[in-house]
N, C-alpha and C positions, 0 to 999 in steps of 0.2 A: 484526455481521458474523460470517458461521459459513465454516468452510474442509468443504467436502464432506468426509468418511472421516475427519474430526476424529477421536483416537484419546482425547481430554480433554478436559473439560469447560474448562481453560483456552485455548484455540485456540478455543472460541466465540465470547467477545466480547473484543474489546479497545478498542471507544468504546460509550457512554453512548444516544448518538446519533451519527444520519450524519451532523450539522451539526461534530461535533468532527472527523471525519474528512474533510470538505472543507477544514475551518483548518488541517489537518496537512498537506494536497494541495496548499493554496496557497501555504503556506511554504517547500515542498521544491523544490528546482533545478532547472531544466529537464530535466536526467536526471539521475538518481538513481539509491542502491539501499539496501540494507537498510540499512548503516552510517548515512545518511542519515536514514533513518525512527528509528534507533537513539538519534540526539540528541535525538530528542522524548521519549525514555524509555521507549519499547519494547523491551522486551528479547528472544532468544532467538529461535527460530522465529516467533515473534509479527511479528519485521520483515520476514522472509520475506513471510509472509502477507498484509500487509500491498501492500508491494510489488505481490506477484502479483493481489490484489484491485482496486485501482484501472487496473489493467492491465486487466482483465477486465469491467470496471464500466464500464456504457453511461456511466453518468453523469461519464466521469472519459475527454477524451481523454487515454489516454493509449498507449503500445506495449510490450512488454517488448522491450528491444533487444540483450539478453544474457542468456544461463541462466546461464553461468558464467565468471565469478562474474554473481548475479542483478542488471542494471540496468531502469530501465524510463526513457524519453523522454516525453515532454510532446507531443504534439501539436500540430499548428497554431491549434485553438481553443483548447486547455487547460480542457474542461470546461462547462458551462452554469453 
């Protein structure tokens, strides 16, 4: 997972593979936000990222339903 204008090499990855970051999609609450992603041990803007990625990722219903502070909702399918 890369965030566009990345300004460091660590804001490029933060899972291994997508398959660790759908376990982290399916554990998290129906909506959510960083704090949330936070408990998995993400730290820092990395939960940000996070967050705004699966919001943005065909593969992932999901919405951002708040900038600030950042949440994002689950959709009615929650995902393939």
């Amino acid at each position: 997972m890369a965030r566009r204008g990345a300004d460091s090499a660590g804001n490029e990855k933060v899972f291994a593979e997508f398959a660790a970051l759908r376990r982290l999609y399916d554990r998290l609450p129906a909506e959510f936000s960083a704090e949330e992603v936070g408990r998995a041990g993400i730290t820092g803007s990395r939960r940000h990222m996070v967050v705004r990625h699966v919001a943005e990722h065909p593969a992932f219903d999901c919405e951002v339903v708040s900038r600030s502070p950042l949440r994002a909702k689950k959709t009615e399918g929650g995902g393939p």
